[in-house]
C-alpha positions in Angstrom: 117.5 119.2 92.2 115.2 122.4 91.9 112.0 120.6 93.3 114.4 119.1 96.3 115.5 122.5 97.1 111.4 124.2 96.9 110.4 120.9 99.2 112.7 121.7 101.4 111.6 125.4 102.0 107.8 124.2 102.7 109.9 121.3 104.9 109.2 118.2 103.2 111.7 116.0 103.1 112.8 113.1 100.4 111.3 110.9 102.8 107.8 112.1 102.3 108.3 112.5 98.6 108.8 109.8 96.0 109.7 111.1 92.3 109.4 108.9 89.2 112.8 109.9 87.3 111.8 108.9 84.2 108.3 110.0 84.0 108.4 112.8 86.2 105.7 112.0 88.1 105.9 113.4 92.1 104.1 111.9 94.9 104.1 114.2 98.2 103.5 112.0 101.2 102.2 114.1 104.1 102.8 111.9 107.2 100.2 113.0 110.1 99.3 112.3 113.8 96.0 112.7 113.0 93.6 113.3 110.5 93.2 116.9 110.0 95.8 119.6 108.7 94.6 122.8 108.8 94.1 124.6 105.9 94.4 121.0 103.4 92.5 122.5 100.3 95.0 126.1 100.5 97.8 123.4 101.1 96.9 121.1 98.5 96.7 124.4 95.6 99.8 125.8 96.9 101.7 122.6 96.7 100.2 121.7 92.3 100.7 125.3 92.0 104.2 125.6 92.6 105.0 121.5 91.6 103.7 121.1 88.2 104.5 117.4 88.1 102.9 116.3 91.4 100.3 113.8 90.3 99.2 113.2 93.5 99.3 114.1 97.2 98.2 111.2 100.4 97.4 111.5 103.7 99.4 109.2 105.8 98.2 108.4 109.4 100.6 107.4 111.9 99.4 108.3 115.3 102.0 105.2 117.1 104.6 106.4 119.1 107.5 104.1 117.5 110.8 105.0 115.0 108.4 104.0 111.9 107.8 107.0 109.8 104.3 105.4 107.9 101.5 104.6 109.3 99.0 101.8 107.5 96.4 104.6 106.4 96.2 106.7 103.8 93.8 108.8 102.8 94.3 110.5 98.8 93.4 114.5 99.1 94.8 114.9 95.3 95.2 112.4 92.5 94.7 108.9 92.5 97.1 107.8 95.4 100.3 106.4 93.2 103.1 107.6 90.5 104.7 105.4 87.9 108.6 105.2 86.7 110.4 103.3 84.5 113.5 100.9 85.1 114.3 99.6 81.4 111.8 98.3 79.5 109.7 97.7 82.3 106.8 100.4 84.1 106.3 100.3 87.5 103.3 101.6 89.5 104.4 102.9 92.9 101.8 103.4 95.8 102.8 105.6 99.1 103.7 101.9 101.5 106.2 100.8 99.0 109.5 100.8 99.0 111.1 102.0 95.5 114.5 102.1 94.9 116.0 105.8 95.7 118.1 105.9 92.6 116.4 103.7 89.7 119.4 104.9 87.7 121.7 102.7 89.0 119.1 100.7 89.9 118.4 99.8 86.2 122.3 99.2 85.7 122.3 96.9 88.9 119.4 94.7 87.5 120.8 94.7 83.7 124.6 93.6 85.7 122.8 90.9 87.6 120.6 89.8 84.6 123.9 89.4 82.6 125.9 87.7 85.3 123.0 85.5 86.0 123.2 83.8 82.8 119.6 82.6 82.9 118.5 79.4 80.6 114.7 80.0 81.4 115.0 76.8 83.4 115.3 78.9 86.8 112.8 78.7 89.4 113.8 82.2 91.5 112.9 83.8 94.6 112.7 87.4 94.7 113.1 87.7 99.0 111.7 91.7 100.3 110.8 91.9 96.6 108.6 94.9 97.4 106.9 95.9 94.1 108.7 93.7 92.2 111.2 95.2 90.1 114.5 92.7 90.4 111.6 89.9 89.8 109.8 91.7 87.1 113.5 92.7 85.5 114.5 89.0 85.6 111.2 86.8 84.7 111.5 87.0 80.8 114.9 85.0 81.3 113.7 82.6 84.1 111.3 80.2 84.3 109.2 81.2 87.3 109.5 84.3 90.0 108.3 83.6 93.3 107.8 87.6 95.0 107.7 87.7 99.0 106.7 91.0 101.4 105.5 91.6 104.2 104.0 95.1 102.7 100.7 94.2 101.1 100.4 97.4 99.5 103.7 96.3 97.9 102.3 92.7 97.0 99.5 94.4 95.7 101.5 96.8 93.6 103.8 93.5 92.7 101.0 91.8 91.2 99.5 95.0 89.1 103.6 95.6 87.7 103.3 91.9 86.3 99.7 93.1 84.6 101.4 96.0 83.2 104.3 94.7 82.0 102.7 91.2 80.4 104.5 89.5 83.0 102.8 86.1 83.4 105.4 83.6 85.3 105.8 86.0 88.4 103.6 85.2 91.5 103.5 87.4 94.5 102.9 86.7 97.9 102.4 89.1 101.4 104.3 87.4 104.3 107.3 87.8 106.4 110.2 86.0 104.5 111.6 85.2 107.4 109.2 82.2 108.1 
């Protein structure tokens, strides 16, 4: 609540900031039409100094004149470029394209609900449709036979594939393309 309230007086928004509630780890998102910001390295100290937990900062370019907020580009000007959470058991690495649920603590209840409603043999072949980074895949593969992931995001895909790495998950495959064909 207290960093929402100090992003909001240097006008950053939720949208351009994604928060691992678990870990703690804050990514600031700073969406550009262009490449420049003035002042980036005074920018850059002010924002660590007063965020503690911010683990990284990216450039996103978006110069297209259309309702979509992120552009394809982004260029890191602190930290590596992505935060991780934690929904259950399971960590998730979460890079600035991809989608990640806005309140993993319901989230986690959602996916434990849907696990336990499933009532998964390990028999089930499923298909985890706009699975962005994987997590209802991920959540479900130890009880399932196979996971078959589908986005159109490749960042997503790409963050998909490196979830299954971290979290031993071997039966989950992952695949960028529009679900809709």
């Amino acid at each position: 609540q207290k960093v929402r309230l100090k992003l909001r007086r240097l006008n950053l928004s939720k949208k351009n900031v994604k928060v691992g509630i678990k870990t703690n780890e804050i990514m600031c998102v700073l969406v550009l039409n262009g490449k420049k910001i003035n002042n980036e390295e005074k920018l850059v100290k002010e924002l660590i100094g007063r965020f503690s937990n911010i683990k990284t900062i990216v450039k996103n370019i978006n110069m297209q004149n259309t309702n979509v907020i992120l552009g394809k580009e982004n260029i890191n000007i602190y930290g590596d470029g992505y935060i991780y959470d934690k929904l259950g058991d399971y960590t998730f690495k979460i890079s600035p394209l991809s989608f990640y649920q806005i309140n993993p603590i319901q989230t986690e209840k959602l996916y434990n609900l849907a696990l336990e409603k499933a009532e998964l043999t390990g028999k089930e072949i499923l298909f985890d449709l706009y699975c962005g980074i994987g997590t209802i895949g991920i959540f479900m593969a130890r009880k399932a036979k196979k996971v078959y992931g589908i986005e159109i995001v490749e960042q997503a895909i790409e963050d998909a594939k490196e979830n299954c790495k971290i979290n031993n998950i071997t039966n989950a495959n992952y695949y960028a393309g529009d679900t809709e064909k």
